[in-house]
Backbone as a printed PyTorch tensor [residue, N CA C, xyz], in Angstrom:
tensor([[[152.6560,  90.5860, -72.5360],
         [151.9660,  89.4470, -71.9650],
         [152.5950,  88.9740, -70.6670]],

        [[154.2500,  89.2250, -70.2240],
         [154.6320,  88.5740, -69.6130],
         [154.1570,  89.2450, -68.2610]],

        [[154.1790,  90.7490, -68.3980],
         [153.5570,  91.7260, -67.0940],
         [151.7210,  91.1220, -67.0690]],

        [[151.5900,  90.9410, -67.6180],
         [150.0910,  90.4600, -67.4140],
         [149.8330,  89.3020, -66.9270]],

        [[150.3480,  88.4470, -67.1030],
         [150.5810,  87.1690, -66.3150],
         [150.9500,  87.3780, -64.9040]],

        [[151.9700,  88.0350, -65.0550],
         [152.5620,  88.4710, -63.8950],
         [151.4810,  88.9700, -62.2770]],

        [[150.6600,  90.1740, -63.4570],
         [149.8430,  90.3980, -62.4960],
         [148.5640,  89.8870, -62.1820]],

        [[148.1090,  89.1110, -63.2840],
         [147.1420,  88.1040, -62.6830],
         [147.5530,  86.9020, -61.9370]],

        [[148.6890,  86.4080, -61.6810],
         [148.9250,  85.1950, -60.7520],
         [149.1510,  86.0200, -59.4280]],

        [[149.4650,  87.7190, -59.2640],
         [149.8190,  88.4650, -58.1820],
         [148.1540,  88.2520, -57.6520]],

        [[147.2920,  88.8140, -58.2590],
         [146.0680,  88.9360, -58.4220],
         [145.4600,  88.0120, -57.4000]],

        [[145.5140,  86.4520, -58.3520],
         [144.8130,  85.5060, -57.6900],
         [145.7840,  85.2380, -56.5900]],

        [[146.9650,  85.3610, -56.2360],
         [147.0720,  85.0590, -54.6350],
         [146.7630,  86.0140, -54.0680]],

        [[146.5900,  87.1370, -53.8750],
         [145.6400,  88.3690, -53.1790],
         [144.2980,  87.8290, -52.6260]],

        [[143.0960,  87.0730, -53.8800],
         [142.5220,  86.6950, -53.9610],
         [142.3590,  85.9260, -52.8810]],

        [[143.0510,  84.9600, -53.0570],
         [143.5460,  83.6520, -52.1050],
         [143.6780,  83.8520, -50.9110]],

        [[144.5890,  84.6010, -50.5020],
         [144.7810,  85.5180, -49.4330],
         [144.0520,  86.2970, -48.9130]],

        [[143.4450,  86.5540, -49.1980],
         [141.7050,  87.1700, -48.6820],
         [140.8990,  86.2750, -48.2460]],

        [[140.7470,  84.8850, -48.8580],
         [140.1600,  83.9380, -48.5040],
         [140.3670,  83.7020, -47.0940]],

        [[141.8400,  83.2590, -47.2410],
         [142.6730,  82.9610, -46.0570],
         [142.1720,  83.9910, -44.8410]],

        [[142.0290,  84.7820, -44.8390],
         [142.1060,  85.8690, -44.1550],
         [140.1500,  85.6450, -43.2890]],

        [[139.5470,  86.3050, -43.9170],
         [138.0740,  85.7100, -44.2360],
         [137.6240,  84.6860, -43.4300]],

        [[138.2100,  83.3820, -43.9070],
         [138.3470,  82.3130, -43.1700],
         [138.8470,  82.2580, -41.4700]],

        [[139.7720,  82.9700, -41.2700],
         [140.1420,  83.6680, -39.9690],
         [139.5880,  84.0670, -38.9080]],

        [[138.9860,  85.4290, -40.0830],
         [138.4600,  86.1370, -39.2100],
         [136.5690,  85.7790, -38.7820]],

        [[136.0550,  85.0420, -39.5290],
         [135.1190,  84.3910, -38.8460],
         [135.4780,  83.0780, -37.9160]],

        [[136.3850,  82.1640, -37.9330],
         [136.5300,  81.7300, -36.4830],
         [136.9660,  82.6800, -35.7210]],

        [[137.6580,  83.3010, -35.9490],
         [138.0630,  84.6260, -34.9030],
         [136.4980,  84.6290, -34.2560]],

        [[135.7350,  85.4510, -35.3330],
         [134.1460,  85.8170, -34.6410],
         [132.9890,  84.9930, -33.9470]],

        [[133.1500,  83.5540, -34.0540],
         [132.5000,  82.7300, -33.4370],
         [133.3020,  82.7960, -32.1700]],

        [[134.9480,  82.1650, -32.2830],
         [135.0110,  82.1320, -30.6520],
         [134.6990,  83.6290, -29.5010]],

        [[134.9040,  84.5670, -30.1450],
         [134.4570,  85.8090, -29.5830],
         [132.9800,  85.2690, -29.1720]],

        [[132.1660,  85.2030, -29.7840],
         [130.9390,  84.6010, -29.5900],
         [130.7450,  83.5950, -28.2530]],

        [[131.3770,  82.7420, -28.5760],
         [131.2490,  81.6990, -27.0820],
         [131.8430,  82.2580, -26.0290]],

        [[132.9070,  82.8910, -26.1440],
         [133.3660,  83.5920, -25.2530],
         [132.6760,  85.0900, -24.1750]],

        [[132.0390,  85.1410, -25.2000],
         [131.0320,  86.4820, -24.4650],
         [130.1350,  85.7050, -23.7510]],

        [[129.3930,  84.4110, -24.3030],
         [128.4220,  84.0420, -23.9360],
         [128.7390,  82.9400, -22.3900]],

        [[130.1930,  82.7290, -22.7110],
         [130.6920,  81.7740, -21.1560],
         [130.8560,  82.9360, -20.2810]],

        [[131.2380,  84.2230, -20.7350],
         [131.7240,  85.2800, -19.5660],
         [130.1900,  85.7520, -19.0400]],

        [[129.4570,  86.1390, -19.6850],
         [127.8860,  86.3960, -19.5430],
         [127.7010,  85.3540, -18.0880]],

        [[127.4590,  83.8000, -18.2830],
         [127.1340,  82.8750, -17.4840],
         [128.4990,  83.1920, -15.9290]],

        [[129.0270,  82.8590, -16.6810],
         [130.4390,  83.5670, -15.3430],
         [129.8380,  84.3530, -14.7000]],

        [[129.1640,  85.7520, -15.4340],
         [128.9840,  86.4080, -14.4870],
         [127.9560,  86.5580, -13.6260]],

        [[127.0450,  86.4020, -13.9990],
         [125.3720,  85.6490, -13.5680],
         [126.3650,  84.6130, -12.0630]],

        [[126.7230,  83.6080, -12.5750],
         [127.4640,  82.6470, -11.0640],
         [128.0180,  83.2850, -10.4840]],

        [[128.9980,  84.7140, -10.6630],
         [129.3070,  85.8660,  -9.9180],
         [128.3330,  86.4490,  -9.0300]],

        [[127.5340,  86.9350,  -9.4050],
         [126.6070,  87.3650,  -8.8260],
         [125.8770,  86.6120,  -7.6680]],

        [[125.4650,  85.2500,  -8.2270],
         [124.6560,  84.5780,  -7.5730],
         [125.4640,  84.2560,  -6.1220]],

        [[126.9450,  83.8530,  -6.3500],
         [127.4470,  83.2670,  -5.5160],
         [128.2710,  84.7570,  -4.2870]],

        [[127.9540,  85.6380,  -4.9380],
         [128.1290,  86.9480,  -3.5850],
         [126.8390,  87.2290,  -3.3730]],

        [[125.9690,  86.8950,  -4.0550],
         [124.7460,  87.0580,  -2.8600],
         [124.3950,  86.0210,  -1.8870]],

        [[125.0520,  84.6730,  -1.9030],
         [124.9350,  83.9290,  -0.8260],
         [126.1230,  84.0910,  -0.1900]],

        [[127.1780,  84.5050,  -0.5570],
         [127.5560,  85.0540,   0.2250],
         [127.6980,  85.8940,   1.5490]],

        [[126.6740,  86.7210,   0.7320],
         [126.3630,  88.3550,   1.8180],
         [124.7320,  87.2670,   2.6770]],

        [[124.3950,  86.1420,   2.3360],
         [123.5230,  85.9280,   3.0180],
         [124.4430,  85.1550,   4.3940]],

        [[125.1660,  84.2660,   3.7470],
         [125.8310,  83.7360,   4.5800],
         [126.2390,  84.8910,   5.6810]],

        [[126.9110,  85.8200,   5.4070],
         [127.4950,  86.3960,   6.6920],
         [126.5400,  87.4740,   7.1910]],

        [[124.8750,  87.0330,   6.5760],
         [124.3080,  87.4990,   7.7540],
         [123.7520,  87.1450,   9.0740]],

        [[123.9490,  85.7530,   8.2710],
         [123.4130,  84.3920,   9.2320],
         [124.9160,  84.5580,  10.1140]],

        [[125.8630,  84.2360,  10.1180],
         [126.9180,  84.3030,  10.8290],
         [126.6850,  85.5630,  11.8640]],

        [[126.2150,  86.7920,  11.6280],
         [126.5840,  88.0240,  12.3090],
         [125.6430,  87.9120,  13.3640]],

        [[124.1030,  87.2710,  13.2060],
         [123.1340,  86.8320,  14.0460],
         [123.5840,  85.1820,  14.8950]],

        [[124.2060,  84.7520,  14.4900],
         [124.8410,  83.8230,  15.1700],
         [125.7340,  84.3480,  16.1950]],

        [[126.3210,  85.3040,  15.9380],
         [127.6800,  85.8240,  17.2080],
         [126.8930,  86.7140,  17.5810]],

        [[126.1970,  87.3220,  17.3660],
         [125.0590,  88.2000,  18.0900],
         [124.4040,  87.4930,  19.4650]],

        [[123.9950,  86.1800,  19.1510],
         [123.3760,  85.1620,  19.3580],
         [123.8690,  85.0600,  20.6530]],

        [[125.1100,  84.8770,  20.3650],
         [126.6380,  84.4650,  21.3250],
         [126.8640,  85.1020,  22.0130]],

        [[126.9600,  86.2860,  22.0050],
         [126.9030,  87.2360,  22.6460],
         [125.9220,  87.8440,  23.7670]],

        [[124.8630,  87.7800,  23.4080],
         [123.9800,  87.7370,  24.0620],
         [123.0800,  86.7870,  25.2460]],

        [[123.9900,  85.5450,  24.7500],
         [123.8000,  84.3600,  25.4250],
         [125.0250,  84.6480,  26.8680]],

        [[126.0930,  84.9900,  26.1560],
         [127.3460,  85.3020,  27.5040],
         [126.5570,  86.2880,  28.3580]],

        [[126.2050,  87.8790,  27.9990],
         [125.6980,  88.3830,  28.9090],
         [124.3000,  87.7860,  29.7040]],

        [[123.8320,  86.8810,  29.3650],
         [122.6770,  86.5960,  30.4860],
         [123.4000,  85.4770,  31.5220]],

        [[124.6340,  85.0260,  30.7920],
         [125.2060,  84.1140,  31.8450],
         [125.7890,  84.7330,  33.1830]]])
């Protein structure tokens, strides 16, 4: 009896410990979750903000173009 006890109190903290674990690893899996979904948006504002970018320095390149062209008629 005494090995049997033994291994059912081993048992139920295994048990327990699985819980524990379980418990873990689904907050683990939600913040993964928000986290994909803030990097997703990150990257979308990545995007968005090098394409005004590349607009910006096209407007700039026609501006010194601009400039340029203004010196030679002077």
């Amino acid at each position: 009896m005494k090995n049997e006890d033994k291994i059912i109190e081993l048992l139920a903290e295994m048990v327990h410990n699985q819980d524990i674990t379980n418990q873990k690893l689904d907050n683990l899996e939600k913040r993964v979750g928000k986290t994909e979904k803030e990097l997703a948006k990150t990257n979308a504002q990545l995007a968005e903000h090098s394409r005004a970018i590349l607009k910006l320095a096209d407007k700039l390149e026609l501006v010194v173009d601009h400039e340029k062209r203004t010196s030679l008629l002077e």
